[in-house]
C-alpha positions as CSV (number, residue, x, y, z in Angstrom):
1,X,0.0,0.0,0.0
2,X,1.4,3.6,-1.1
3,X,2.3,6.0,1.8
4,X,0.4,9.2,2.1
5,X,3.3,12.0,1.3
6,X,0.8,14.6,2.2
7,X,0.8,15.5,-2.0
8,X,-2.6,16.0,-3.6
9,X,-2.5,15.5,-7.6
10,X,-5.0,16.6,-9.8
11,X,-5.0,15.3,-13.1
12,X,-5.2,17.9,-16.4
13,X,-5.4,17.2,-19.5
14,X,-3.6,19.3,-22.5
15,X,-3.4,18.9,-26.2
16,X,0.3,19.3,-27.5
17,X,1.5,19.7,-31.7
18,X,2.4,16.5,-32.2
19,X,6.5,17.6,-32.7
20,X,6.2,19.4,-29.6
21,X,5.2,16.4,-27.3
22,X,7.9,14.7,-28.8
23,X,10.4,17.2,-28.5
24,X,9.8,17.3,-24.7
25,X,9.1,13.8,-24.2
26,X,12.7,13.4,-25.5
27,X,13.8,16.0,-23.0
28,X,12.5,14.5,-20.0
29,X,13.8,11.3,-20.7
30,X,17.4,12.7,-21.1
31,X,16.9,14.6,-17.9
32,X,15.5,11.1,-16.1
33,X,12.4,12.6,-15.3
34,X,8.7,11.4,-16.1
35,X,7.0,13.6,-18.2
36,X,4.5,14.9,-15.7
37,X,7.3,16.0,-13.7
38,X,9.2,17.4,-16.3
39,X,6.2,19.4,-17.1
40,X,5.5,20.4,-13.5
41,X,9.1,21.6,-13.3
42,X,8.7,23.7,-16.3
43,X,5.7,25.7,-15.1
44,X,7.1,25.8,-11.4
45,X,10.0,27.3,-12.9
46,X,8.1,30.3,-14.9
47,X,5.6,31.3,-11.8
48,X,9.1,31.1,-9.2
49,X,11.2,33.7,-12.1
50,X,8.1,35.5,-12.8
51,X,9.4,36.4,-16.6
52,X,7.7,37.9,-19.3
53,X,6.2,35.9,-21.4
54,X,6.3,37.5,-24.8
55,X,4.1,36.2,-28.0
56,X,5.3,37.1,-31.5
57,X,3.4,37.4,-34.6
58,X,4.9,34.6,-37.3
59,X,2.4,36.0,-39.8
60,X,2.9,38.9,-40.7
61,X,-0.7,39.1,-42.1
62,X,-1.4,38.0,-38.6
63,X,-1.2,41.7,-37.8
64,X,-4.6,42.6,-39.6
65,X,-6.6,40.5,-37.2
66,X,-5.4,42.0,-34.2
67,X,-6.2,46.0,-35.5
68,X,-8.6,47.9,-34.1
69,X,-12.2,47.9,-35.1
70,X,-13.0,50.5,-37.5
71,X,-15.1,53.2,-35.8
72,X,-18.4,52.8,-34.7
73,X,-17.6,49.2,-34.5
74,X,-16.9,47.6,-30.8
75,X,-14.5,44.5,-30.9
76,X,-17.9,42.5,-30.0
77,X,-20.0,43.5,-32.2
78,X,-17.0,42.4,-34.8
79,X,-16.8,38.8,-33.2
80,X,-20.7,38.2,-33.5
C-alpha cells in the first residue's frame, strides 16, 4: 500500500502539436524525469522567475486581425 506524502494530484489534460510532445518527451527522458514532472518543473520554474512571457506574430498578415475595429464598431460587435 502507497504511503500518504501529504501530496494532492489533480489530473489535467492538455493537447500538444504532435513535434512538440515529442520534443519534450525526448527531454524529460534525457533529464531522467517522467513527463508529468518534467512538465510540473517547467511551469514551477516560470511562476518562481516570474518572466515575461512575450508572444510574436509569425504571420505577418497576422497583424490585420489584431487592429482595431474600425469606428463605430466595438471588438464585440465584430466577433458576433
Amino acid at each position: 500500500m502507497p504511503q500518504d506524502k501529504g501530496r494532492t494530484f489533480v489530473t489535467q489534460s492538455i493537447s500538444f502539436p504532435p513535434e512538440l510532445l515529442a520534443s519534450a518527451k525526448q527531454r524529460a527522458e534525457r533529464l531522467g524525469l517522467p513527463f508529468s514532472t518534467y512538465v510540473q518543473k517547467c511551469i514551477e520554474r516560470d511562476l518562481v522567475a516570474r518572466d515575461p512571457i512575450v508572444f510574436e506574430e509569425r504571420d505577418p498578415q497576422a497583424l490585420m486581425v489584431a487592429e482595431d475595429p474600425p469606428a463605430g464598431r466595438s471588438k464585440s460587435a465584430r466577433n458576433k
